[in-house]
LUMMIVEX-535233 format. One record per atom (N, C-alpha, C): x, z, y; residue in one letter. Coordinates in steps of 0.1 Angstrom, whole numbers, plus 5000, padded with zeros to 4 digits. Layout:
N
XZYa;...
//
This chain:
62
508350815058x;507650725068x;506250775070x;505650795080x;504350795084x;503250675085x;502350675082x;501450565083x;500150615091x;499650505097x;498250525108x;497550415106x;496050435104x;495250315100x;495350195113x;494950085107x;495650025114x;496949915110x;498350025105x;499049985104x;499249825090x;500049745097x;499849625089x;501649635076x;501349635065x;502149655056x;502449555044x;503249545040x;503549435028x;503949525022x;503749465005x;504049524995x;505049484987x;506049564984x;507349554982x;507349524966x;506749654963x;506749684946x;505449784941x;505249754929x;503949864926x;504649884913x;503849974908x;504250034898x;503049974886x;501849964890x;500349944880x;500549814879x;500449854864x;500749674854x;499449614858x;498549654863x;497349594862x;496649504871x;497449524883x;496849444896x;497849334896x;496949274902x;497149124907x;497949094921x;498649184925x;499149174940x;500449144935x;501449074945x;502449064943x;503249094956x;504549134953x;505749124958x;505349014975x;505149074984x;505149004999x;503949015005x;502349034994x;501149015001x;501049175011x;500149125019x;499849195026x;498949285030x;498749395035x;497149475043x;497349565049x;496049615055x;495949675064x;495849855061x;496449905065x;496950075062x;494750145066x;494250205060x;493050265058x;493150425061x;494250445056x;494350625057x;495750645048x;496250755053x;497750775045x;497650945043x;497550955030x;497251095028x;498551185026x;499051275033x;500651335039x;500251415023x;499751505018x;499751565010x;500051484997x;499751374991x;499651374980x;500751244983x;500851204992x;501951104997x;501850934991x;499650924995x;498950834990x;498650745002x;498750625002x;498250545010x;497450455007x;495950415015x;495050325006x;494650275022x;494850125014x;495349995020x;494049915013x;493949855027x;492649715022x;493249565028x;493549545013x;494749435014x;494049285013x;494949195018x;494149055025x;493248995017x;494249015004x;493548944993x;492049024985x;491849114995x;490649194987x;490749274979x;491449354973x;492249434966x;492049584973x;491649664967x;491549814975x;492749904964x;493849864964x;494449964953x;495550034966x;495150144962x;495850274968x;497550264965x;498950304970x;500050284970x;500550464964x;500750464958x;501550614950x;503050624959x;503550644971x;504550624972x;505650754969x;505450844961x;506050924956x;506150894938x;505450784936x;506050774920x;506050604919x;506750544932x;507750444925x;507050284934x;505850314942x;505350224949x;506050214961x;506350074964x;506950064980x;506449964985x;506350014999x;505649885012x;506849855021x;506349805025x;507149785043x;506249735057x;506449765065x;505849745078x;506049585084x;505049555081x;505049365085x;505249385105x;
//
């Protein structure tokens, strides 16, 4: 899937034990890097954590 800033996304699953987002919250697509198959998302709750979607992170398109 392709992403364009802009795009509004929910988060499915993450992989980083560390954040505080869960399973449905939401944000806004920032830039989606095709090479490293990174997306960094400035999400509602304030949260700037980047999505790895080649090692295990998933969104969906709200």
């Amino acid at each position: 899937m392709t992403y364009k800033k802009g795009d509004r996304i929910a988060l499915v699953y993450t992989t980083d034990p560390h954040t505080q987002l869960k399973p449905g919250d939401e944000g806004t697509v920032q830039r989606f890097d095709v090479g490293l198959c990174m997306l960094y998302v400035e999400w509602d709750s304030g949260s700037r954590l980047s999505m790895l979607l080649d090692d295990g992170d998933e969104v969906t398109a709200v």
